[in-house]
C-alpha positions as CSV (number, residue, x, y, z in Angstrom):
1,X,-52.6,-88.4,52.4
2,X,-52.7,-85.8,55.2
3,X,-50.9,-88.5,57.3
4,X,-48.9,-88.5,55.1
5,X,-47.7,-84.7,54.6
6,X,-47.9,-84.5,58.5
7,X,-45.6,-87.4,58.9
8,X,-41.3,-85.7,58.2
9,X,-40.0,-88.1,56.8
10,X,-42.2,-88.4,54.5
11,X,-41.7,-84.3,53.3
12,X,-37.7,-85.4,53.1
13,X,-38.3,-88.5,51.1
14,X,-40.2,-86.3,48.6
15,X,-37.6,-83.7,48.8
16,X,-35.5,-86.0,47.5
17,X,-36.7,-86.9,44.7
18,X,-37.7,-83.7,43.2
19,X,-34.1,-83.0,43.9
20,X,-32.6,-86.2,41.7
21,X,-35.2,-85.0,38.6
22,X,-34.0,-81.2,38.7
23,X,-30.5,-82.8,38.6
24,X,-30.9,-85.5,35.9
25,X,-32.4,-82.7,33.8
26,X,-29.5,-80.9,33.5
27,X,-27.5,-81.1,30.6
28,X,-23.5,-82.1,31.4
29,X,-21.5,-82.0,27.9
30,X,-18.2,-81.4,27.8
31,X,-18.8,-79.5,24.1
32,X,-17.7,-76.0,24.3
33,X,-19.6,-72.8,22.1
34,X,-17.4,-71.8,19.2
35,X,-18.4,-68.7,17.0
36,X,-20.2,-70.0,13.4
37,X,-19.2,-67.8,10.3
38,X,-21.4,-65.8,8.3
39,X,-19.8,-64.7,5.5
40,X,-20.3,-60.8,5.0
41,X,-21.0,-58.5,2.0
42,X,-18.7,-57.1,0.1
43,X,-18.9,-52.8,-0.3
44,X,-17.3,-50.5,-2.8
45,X,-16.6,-46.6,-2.2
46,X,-15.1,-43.9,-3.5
47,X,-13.5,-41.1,-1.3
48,X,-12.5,-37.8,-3.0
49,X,-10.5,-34.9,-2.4
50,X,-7.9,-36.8,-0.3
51,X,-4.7,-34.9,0.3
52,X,-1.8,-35.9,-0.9
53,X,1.7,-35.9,1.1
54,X,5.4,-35.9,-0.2
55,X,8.6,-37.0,1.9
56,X,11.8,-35.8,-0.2
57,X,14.5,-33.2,1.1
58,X,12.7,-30.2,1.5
59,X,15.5,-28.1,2.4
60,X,17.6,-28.9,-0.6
61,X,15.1,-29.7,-3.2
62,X,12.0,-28.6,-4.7
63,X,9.0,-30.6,-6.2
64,X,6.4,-29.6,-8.5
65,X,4.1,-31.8,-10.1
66,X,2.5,-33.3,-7.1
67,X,-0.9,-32.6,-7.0
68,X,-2.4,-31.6,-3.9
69,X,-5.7,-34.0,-3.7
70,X,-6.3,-37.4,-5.3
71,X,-9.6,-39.4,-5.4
72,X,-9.1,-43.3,-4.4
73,X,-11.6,-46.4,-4.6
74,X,-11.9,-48.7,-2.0
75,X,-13.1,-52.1,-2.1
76,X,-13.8,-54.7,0.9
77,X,-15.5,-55.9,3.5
78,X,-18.5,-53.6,3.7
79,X,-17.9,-52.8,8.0
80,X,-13.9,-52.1,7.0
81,X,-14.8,-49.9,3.8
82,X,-17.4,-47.4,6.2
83,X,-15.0,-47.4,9.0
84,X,-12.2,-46.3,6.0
85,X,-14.2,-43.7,4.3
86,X,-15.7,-42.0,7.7
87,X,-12.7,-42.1,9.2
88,X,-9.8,-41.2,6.5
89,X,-7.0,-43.1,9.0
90,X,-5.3,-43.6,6.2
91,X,-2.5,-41.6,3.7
92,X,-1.9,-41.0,0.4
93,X,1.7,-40.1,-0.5
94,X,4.8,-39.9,-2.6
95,X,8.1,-41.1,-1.8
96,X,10.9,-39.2,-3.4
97,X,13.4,-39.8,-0.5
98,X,15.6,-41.0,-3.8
99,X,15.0,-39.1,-6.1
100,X,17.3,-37.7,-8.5
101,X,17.1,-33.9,-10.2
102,X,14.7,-33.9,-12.7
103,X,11.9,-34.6,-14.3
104,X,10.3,-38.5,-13.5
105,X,7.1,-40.8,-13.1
106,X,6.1,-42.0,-9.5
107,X,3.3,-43.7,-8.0
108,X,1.2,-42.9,-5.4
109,X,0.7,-44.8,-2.5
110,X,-1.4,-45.7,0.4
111,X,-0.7,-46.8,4.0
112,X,-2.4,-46.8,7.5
113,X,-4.7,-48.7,5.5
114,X,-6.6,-52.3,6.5
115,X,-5.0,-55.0,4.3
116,X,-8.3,-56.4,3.6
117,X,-9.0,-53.1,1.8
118,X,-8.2,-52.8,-2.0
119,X,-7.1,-49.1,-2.7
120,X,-7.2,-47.7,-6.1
121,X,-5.7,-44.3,-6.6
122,X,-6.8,-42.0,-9.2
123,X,-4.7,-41.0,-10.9
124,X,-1.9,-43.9,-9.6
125,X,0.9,-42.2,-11.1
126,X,2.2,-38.6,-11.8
127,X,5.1,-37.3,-13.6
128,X,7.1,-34.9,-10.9
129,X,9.9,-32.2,-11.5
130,X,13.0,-32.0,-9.3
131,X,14.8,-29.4,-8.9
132,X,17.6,-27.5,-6.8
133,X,16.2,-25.3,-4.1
134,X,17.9,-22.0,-4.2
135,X,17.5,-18.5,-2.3
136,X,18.3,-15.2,-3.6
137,X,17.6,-11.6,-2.0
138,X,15.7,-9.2,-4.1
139,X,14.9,-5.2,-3.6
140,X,11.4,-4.7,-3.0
141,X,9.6,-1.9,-5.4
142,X,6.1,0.0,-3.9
143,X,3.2,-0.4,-5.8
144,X,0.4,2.0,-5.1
145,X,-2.5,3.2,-7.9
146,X,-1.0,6.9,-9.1
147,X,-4.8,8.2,-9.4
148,X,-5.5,8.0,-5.9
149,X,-3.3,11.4,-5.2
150,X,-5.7,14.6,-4.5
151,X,-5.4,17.1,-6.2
152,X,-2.3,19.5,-5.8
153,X,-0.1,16.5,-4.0
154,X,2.6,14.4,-5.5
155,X,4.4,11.9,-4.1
156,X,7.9,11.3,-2.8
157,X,10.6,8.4,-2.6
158,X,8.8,5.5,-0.9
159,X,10.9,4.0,2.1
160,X,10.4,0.5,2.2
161,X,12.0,-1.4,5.7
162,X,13.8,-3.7,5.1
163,X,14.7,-3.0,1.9
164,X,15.4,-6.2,0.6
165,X,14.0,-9.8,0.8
166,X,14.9,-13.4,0.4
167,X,13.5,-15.1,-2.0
168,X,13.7,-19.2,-2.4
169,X,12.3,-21.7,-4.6
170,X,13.0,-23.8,-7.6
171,X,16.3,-22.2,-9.8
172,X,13.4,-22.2,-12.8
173,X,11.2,-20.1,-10.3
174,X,14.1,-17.5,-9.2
175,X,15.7,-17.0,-12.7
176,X,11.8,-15.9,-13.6
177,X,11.6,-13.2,-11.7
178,X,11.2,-10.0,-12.9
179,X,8.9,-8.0,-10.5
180,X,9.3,-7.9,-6.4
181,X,6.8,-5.6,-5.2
182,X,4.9,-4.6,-1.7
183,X,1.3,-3.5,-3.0
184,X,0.0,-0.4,-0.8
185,X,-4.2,-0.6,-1.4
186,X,-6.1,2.3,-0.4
187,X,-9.7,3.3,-2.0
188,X,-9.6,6.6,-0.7
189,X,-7.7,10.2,-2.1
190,X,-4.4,9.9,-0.3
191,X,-3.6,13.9,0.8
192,X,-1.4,12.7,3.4
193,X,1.7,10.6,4.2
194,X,0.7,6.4,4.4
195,X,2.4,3.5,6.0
196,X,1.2,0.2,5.6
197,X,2.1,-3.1,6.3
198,X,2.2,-4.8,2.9
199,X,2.8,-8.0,1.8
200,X,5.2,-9.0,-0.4
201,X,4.2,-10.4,-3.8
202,X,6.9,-12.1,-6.7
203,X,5.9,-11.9,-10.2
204,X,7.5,-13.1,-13.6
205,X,7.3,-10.7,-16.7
206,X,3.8,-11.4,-17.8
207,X,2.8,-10.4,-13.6
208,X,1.8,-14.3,-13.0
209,X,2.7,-14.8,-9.7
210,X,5.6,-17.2,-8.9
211,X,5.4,-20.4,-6.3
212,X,8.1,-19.3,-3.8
213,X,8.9,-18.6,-0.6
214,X,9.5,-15.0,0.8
215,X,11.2,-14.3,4.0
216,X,9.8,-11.8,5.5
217,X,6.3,-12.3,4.1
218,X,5.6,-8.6,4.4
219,X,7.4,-5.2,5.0
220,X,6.5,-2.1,5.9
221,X,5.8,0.6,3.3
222,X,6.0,4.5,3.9
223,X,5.1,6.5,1.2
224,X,5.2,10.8,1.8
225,X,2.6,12.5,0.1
226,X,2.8,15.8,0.0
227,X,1.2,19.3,-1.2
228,X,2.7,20.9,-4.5
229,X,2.3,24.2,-3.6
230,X,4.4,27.2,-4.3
231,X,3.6,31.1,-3.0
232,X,4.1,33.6,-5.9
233,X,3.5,36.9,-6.7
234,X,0.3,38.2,-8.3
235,X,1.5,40.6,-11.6
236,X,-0.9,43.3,-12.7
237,X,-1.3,43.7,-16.3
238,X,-2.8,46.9,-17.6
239,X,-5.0,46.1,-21.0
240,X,-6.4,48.5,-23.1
241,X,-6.1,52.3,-23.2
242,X,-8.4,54.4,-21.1
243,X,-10.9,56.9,-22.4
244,X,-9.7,60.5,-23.7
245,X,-9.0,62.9,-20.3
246,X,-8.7,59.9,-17.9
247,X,-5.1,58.9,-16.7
248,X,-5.1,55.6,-14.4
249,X,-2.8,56.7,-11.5
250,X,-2.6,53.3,-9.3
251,X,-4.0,50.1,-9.9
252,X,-3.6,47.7,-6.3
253,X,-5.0,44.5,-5.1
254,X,-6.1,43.4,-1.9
255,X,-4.2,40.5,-2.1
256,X,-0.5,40.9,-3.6
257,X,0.4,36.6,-3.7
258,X,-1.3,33.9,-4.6
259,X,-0.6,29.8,-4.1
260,X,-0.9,27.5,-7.0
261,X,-0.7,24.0,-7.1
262,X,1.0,21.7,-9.4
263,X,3.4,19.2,-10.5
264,X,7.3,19.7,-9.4
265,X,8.4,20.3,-12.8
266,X,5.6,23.2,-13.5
267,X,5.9,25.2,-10.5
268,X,9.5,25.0,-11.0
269,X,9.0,27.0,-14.2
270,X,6.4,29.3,-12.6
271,X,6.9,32.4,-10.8
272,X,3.8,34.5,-10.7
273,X,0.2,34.6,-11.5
274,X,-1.0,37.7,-12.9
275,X,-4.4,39.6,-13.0
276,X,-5.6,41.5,-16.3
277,X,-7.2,44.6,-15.8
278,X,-9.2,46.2,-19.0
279,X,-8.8,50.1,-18.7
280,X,-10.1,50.6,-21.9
281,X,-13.9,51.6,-20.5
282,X,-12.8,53.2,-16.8
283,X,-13.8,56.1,-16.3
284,X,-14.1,56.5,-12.7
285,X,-12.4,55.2,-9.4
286,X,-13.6,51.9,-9.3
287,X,-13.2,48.2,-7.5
288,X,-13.2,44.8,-9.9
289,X,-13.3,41.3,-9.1
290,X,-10.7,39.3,-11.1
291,X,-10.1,35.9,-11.9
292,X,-6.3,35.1,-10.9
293,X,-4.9,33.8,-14.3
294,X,-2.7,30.7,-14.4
295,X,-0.7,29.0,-16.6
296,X,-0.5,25.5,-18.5
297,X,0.1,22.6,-15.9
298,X,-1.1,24.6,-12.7
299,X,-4.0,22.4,-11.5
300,X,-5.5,25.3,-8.9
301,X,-4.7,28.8,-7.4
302,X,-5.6,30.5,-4.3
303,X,-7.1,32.6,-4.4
304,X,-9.1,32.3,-7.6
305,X,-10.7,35.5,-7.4
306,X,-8.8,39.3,-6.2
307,X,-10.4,42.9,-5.9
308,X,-8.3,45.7,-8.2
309,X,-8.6,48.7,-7.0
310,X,-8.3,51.1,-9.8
311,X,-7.4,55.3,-9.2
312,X,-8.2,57.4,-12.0
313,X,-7.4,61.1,-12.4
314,X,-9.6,62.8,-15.0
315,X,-8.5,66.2,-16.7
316,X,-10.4,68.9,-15.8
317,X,-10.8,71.8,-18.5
318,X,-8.3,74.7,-18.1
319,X,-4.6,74.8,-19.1
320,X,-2.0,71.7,-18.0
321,X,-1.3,73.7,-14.8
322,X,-5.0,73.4,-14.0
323,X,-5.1,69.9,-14.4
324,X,-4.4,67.6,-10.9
325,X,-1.1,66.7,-10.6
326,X,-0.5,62.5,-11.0
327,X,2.8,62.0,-8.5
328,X,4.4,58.9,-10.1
329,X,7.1,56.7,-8.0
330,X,9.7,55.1,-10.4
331,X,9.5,51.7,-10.1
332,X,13.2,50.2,-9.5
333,X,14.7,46.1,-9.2
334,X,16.8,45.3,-5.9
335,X,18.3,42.0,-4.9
336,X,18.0,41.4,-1.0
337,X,21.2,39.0,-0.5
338,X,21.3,36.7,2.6
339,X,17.6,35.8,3.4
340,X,18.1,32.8,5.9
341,X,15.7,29.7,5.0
342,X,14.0,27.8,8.1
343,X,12.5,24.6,8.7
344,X,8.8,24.5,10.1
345,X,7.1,20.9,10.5
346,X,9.6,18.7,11.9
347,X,9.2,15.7,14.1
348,X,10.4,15.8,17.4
349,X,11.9,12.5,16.5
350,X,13.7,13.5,13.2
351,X,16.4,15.4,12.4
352,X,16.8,17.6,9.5
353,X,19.5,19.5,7.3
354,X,19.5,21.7,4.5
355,X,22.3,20.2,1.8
356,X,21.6,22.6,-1.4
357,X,22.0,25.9,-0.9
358,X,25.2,24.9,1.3
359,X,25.1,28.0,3.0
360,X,20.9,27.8,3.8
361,X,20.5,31.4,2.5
362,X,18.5,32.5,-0.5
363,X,18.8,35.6,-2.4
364,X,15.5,37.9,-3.3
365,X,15.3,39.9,-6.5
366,X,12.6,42.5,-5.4
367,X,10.7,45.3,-7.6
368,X,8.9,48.1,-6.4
369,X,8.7,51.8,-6.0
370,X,12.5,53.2,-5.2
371,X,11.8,54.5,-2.0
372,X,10.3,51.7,-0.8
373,X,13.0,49.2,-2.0
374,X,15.8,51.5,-0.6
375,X,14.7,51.1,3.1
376,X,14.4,47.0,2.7
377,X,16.5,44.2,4.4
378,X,16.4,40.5,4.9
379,X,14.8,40.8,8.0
380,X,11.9,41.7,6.4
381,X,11.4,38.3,4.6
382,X,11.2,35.3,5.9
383,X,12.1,32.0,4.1
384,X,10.8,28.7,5.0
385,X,10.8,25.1,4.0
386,X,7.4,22.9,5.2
387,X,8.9,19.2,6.6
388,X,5.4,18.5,8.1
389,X,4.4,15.6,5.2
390,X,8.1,14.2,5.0
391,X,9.8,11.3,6.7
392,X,13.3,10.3,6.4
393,X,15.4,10.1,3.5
394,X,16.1,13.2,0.9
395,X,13.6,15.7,-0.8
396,X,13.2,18.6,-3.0
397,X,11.0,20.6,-0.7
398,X,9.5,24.2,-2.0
399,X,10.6,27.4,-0.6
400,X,8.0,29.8,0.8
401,X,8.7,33.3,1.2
402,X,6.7,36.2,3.4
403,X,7.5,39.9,2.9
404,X,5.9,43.1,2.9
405,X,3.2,44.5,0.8
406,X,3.9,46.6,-2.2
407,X,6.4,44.9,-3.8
408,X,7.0,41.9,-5.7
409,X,10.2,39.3,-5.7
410,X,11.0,36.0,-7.1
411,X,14.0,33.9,-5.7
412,X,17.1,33.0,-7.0
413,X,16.6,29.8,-5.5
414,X,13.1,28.0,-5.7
415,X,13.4,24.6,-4.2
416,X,16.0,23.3,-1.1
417,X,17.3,19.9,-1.1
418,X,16.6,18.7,2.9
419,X,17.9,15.2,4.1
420,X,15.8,13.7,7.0
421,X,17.2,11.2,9.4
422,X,15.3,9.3,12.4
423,X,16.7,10.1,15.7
424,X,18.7,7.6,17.6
């Protein structure tokens, strides 16, 4: 044999035939591979909360009735049914494209759906309403919570921009309309002037809000707030009668005004506080502390307490001509004509006029002791109307008044009707 492997052509020969038997053992049909069936399982699902979508004339017509999710059952080929549910390729919808005005049943429907899938909708019909689209433009009211307003404030005309809305929906929606209102919501005491953005909310009669569209959404709301304040004098009233020999010469206070707070309709009524001093056990000069007394509707004064000042003169034994002489000034009325009003408090931006009095003058109807009164003028008052709280539009604002000590005076006039513009 190792003659033989040394020999060549006995290593081809050999060759050879291992060659032929690797070839003869490979197989040489013409059969192709085809795939074999296995028939799959069958898988049922249920998919909730699927949206539903309507096609109809949206700008001429509005539905109601649709509801706005739908559960549906699928049943199939278990790998179809998965690939449905995870992916929600699909659509649930109503097809009103033809639909007349009124009220009518219509099925729901699926597409995007494979067709080896059976869909069933739940519910599979719904009865729809039909109706005319309309739009109608509304004034907008404010809405704000009353008890929020501190304390000696009220509140003015509310300016709402723009003043008016449109309003579309179904005619059944618009003719139930009764209530168009921007809601202003604050938590806190409002003292001063607020502005909001607010958004616009349509209610029937009952305050159910109403399925419609508002253009624009929101508007914005200015309210003025302001203080209900009025300057007046403080009277002196003399109660009681003081003790045998004592005469009270002067009763004075250290402060001759006070400022009360109230509605418009009480301080309109009101013009003076008073202080009552008892001189029924006086027998001295003496200082008291007084409460500043009020009447119904004023909510608070300032100041609440005063200092009277009381002068006595006692009789001393001895005959009249003994006694100390009491000089009493006659007290007299005079009516200071002509007192020009002023406006303090003005934006730079605004503009302001004074419409009632016409003539922006006030008259004063002052008492005090005669020579006093007979050397007064309107220079020496000033009248003035605050426009610091205000925006545009037109208020009843309160006159304030300054003068000199010693006397008292009340206007003719008590309020002044100002008209406030923006400035261009």
């Amino acid at each position: 044999m190792d003659k033989w492997m040394d020999n060549p052509w006995f290593v081809k020969i050999l060759s050879l035939v291992l060659a032929l038997l690797l070839y003869s053992s490979v197989s040489h049909t013409t059969n192709k591979y085809t795939d074999v069936y296995v028939p799959g399982g069958e898988s049922t699902a249920t998919i909730t909360d699927i949206p539903v979508k309507a096609y109809y004339d949206t700008k001429n017509l509005v539905v109601t009735g649709i509801p706005n999710t739908v559960d549906m059952t699928l049943k199939g080929p278990i790998t179809h049914v998965q690939t449905a549910k995870a992916l929600r390729n699909f659509e649930v919808y109503v097809d009103l494209t033809n639909a007349k005005v009124g009220r009518q049943k219509v099925k729901l429907q699926v597409k995007d759906l494979s067709d080896r899938i059976k869909a069933t909708i739940k519910p599979a019909t719904v009865y729809v309403t039909v109706q005319e689209k309309i739009t109608k433009e509304f004034k907008v009211n404010a809405d704000f919570n009353a008890d929020q307003i501190a304390d000696g404030y009220a509140v003015g005309q509310p300016v709402i921009e723009p003043r008016k809305v449109k309003v579309t929906g179904a005619k059944s929606e618009i003719d139930r309309i009764a209530y168009v209102k921007a809601v202003i919501e604050d938590n806190k005491p409002l003292k001063d002037t607020v502005s909001r953005e607010a958004r616009v909310q349509v209610l029937d009669k009952d305050l159910n809000k109403l399925a419609v569209e508002v253009q624009p959404a929101t508007v914005k709301v200015t309210i003025p707030i302001k203080s209900t304040a009025k300057t007046v004098p403080i009277n002196i009233v003399q109660k009681g009668t003081p003790p045998s020999g004592v005469t009270i010469s002067s009763i004075s206070l250290d402060t001759k005004q006070a400022v009360i707070y109230g509605s418009d309709d009480v301080l309109k009524n009101t013009n003076s506080t008073r202080v009552e001093v008892d001189v029924s056990k006086i027998t001295d000069n003496t200082t008291l502390t007084l409460p500043v007394i009020i009447s119904n509707g004023i909510t608070k004064v300032t100041p609440q307490l005063v200092k009277a000042t009381v002068t006595v003169t006692k009789q001393q034994g001895g005959t009249a001509n003994q006694q100390a002489e009491v000089t009493i000034q006659q007290q007299e009325e005079k009516t200071i004509s002509d007192v020009p009003i002023k406006m303090k408090g003005l934006s730079p931006d605004e503009t302001a006029a004074i419409t009632d009095p016409a003539n922006q003058m006030i008259n004063l109807i002052v008492d005090g002791p005669s020579t006093v009164l007979d050397k007064m003028e309107p220079g020496d008052f000033s009248a003035y109307v605050d426009l610091s709280n205000l925006g545009p539009g037109s208020h009843d604002v309160d006159i304030q008044i300054n003068g000199p000590s010693g006397v008292n005076w009340r206007p003719d006039k008590s309020k002044a009707a100002i008209t406030i513009t923006k400035n261009a």
